[in-house]
N, C-alpha and C positions, 0 to 999 in steps of 0.2 A: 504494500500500500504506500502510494504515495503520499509526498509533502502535501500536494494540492487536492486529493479527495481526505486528509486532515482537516484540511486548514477551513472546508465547510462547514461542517456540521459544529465545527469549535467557535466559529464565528457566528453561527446560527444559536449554540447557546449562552453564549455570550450578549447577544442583542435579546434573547428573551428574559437573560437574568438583569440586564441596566431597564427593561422595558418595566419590569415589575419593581423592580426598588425603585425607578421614578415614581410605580406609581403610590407607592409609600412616602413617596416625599411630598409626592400632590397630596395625600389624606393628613400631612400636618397643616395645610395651610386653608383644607377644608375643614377642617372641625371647629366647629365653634366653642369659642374658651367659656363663656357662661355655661354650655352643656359639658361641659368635662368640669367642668368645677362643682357642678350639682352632681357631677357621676361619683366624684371622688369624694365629696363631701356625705352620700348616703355608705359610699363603702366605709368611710371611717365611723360614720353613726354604727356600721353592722358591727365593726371589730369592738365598737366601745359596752355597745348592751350584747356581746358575744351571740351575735343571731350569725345569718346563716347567709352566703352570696350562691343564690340560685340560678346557673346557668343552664339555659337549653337552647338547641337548631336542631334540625332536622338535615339530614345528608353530610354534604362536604361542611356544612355549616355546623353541623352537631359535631366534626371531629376536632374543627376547632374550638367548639365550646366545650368541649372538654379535655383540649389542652391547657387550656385559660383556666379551669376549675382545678387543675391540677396545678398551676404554677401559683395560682393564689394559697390555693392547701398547704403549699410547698413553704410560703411566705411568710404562714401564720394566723391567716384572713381562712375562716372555715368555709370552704367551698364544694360545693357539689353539683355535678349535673342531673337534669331530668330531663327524662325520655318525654318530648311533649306526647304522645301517642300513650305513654304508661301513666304520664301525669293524670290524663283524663278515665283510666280504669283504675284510680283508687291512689297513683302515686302523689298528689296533690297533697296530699295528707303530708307528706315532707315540707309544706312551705306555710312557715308559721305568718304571722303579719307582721312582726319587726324583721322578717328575711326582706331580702333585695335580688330582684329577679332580676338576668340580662339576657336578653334574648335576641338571638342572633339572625339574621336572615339578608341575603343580599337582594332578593326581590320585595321586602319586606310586606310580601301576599301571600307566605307560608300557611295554609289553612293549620295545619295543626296547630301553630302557634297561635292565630286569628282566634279559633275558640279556648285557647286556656286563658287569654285576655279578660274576658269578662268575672271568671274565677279569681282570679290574679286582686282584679278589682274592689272586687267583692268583701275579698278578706284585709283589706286595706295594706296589701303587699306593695310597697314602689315596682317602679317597672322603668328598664334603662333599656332602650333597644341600639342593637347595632347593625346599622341596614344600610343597604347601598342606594336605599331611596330615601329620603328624609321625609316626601310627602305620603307615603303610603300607611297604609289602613294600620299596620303596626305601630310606626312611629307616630300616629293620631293617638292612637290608644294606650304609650308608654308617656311617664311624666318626664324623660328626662330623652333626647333625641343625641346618637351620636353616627357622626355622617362617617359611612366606609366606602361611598360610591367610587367605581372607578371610569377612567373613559373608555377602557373596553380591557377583555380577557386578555391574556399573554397568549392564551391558545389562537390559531393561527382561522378558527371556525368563530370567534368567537362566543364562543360557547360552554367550554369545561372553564368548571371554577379554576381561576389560577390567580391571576392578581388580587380579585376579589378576599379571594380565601386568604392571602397574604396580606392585604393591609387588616382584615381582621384581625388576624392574627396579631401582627404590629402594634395594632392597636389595644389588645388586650395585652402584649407584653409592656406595652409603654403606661398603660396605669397599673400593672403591678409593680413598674419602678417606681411612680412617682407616689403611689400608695408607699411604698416602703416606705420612702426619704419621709416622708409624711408622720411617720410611723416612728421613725427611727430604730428600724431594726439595725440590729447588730450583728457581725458574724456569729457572735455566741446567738443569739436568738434565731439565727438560719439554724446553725447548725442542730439545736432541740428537733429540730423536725429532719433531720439529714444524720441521726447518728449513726448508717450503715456507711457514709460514705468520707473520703480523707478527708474533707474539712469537718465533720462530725466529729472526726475520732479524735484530731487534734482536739478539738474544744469541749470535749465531753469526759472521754475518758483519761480516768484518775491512775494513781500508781497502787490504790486500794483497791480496783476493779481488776490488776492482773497481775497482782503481786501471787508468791506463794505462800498462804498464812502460816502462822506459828503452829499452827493446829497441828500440823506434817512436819513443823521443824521445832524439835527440841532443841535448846539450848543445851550449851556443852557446859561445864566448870573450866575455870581458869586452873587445874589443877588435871584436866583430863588427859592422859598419856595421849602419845602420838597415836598409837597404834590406834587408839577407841577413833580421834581426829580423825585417822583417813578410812574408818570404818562408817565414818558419818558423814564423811565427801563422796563416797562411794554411794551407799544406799540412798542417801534423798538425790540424786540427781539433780541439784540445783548449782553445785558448780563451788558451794560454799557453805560455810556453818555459821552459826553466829553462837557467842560467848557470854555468858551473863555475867553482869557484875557482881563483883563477891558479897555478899548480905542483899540484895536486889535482884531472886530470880528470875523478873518479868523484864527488866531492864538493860539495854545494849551496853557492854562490855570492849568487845569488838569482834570483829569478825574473821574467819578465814578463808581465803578462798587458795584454789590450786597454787595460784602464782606464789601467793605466801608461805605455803609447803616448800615448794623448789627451792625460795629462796631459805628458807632456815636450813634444810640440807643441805645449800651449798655453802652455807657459812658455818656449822659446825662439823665437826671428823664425823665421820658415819661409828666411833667407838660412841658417841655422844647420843647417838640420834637413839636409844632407849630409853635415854633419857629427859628427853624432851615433852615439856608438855603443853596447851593450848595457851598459854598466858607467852611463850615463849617463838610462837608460830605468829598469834595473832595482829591483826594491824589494831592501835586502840583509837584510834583517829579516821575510821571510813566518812565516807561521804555521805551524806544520808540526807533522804526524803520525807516527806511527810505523806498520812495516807491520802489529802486532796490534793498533791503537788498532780499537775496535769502530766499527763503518761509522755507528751511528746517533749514537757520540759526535763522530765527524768531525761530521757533519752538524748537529750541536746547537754546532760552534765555529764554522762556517762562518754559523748564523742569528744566532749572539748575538754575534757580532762586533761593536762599534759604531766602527770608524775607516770604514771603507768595506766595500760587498757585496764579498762573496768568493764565488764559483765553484768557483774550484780550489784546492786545496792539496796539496803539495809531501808526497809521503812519504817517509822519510827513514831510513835507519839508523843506524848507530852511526857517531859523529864525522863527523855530516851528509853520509853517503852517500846519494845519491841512488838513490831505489827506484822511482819510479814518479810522477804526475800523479793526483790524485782530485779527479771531476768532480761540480759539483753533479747536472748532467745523470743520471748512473750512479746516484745514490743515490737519486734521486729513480722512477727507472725501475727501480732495485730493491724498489721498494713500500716504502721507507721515509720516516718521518713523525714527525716529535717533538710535533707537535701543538702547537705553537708559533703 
């Protein structure tokens, strides 16, 4: 294949993808700022008396309403769609009167939406439409009008939803921005609603969510021979022991881990190493966390450490009680990453 049967169809979609973000740019300069200010001013009344933003379309217009009811969800702002077709056999019963309905339609003569209108009404629901005709039977019968018309499809028939469906679209993402700023969420408030995903896990998860408790790790005595020591690096598999302080068995002491073993045997004759006991291996000085230090800050003192690599760290509570063992292994297996 050649350069020149490429260089069509790439130039072909290239003038449909500038055809359609024009036509996004013409629906900034169509909308009317008093109807986006009542739009945004009923969605903040919904987040404040915690009711409900009720989105429905029917077709290509219902897949965008319910990506808009997911992005709001996502946000904070409780949103859901309805099927206007199930609305009218019994689902109606989801839309309380302090909810806010937005209903989508680019001919805005959608019949199924036409009759859940007068319901909508009834129950003293607001009603925001977003239609590609400002004058039509919908937007009569919604209190708040927001114009998504375009001057014609990207499709080449004029016909399949494409631009259409996209300044919708645009436009439901551009009031879950300006809802937010409004809002002032925060990443910590994204992230409540995202804790499967890597900005979640930064901002959510603690070094108490994936530590390994005391419950599984005894504390040694500062007086425990070596042999018991590397009988207890062995069996918990966490890389380390931790050491109680002497009259204080709940209380961090210090800790041992492998590299601490190595180094005592290379600094005393191996006639000695019978001899040796956990007060004599231990470091008394570890680094240590608390159990709400956030799991990604553990992990960002554990990389920038510069005495020696560190693995595990000791969490600790109040007047160095001991809480639990956090492992490099865990945080790293929790998809976290400082990018370091």
């Amino acid at each position: 294949m050649g350069p020149s049967s490429r260089s069509f169809p790439l130039s072909a979609l290239t003038r449909c993808l500038e055809e359609e973000a024009a036509a996004i740019a013409a629906s900034a300069h169509r909308l009317d700022g008093q109807q986006v200010e009542s739009a945004l001013d009923l969605m903040e009344r919904c987040a404040e008396t915690r009711s409900k933003l009720v989105i429905t379309g029917v077709g290509k217009s219902g897949i965008v309403a319910r990506k808009i009811a997911a992005t709001f969800s996502s946000i904070g702002l409780m949103a859901i769609f309805l099927n206007p077709v199930d609305a009218l056999h019994g689902d109606l019963g989801l839309v309380a009167p302090d909810d806010i309905t937005l209903l989508l339609s680019n001919s805005g003569e959608t019949q199924e939406l036409l009759e859940i209108l007068p319901h909508l009404r009834r129950r003293g629901t607001a009603r925001i439409a977003l239609v590609g005709r400002i004058n039509s039977s919908l937007a009569q019968g919604c209190d708040v009008v927001l114009d998504a018309s375009v001057d014609r499809e990207v499709c080449p028939l004029n016909l399949a939803p494409t631009a259409s469906t996209a300044v919708a679209m645009a436009i439901g993402d551009a009031l879950a921005a300006v809802w937010m700023e409004r809002r002032g969420i925060s990443p910590q408030d994204f992230a409540l609603n995202h804790p499967a995903g890597s900005l979640g896990k930064q901002l959510t998860l603690t070094a108490a969510d994936l530590m390994v408790g005391t419950a599984t790790l005894g504390p040694l005595e500062t007086f425990t021979p070596l042999a018991e020591v590397i009988a207890h690096l062995t069996a918990d598999g966490v890389g380390a022991c931790w050491v109680a302080r002497e009259g204080q068995p709940s209380q961090l002491g210090g800790i041992i881990t492998d590299g601490d073993l190595r180094r005592a045997l290379q600094s005393h004759p191996p006639a000695e190493w019978s001899l040796l006991t956990a007060s004599d291996l231990m470091t008394t000085d570890p680094i240590t966390v608390s159990g709400d230090t956030l799991a990604i800050n553990a992990l960002e003192a554990m990389e920038s450490n510069r005495r020696k690599s560190i693995s595990v760290l000791p969490v600790v509570g109040d007047e160095r009680r001991m809480l639990g063992m956090l492992r490099l292994h865990d945080l790293v297996q929790a998809g976290l990453t400082t990018g370091a």
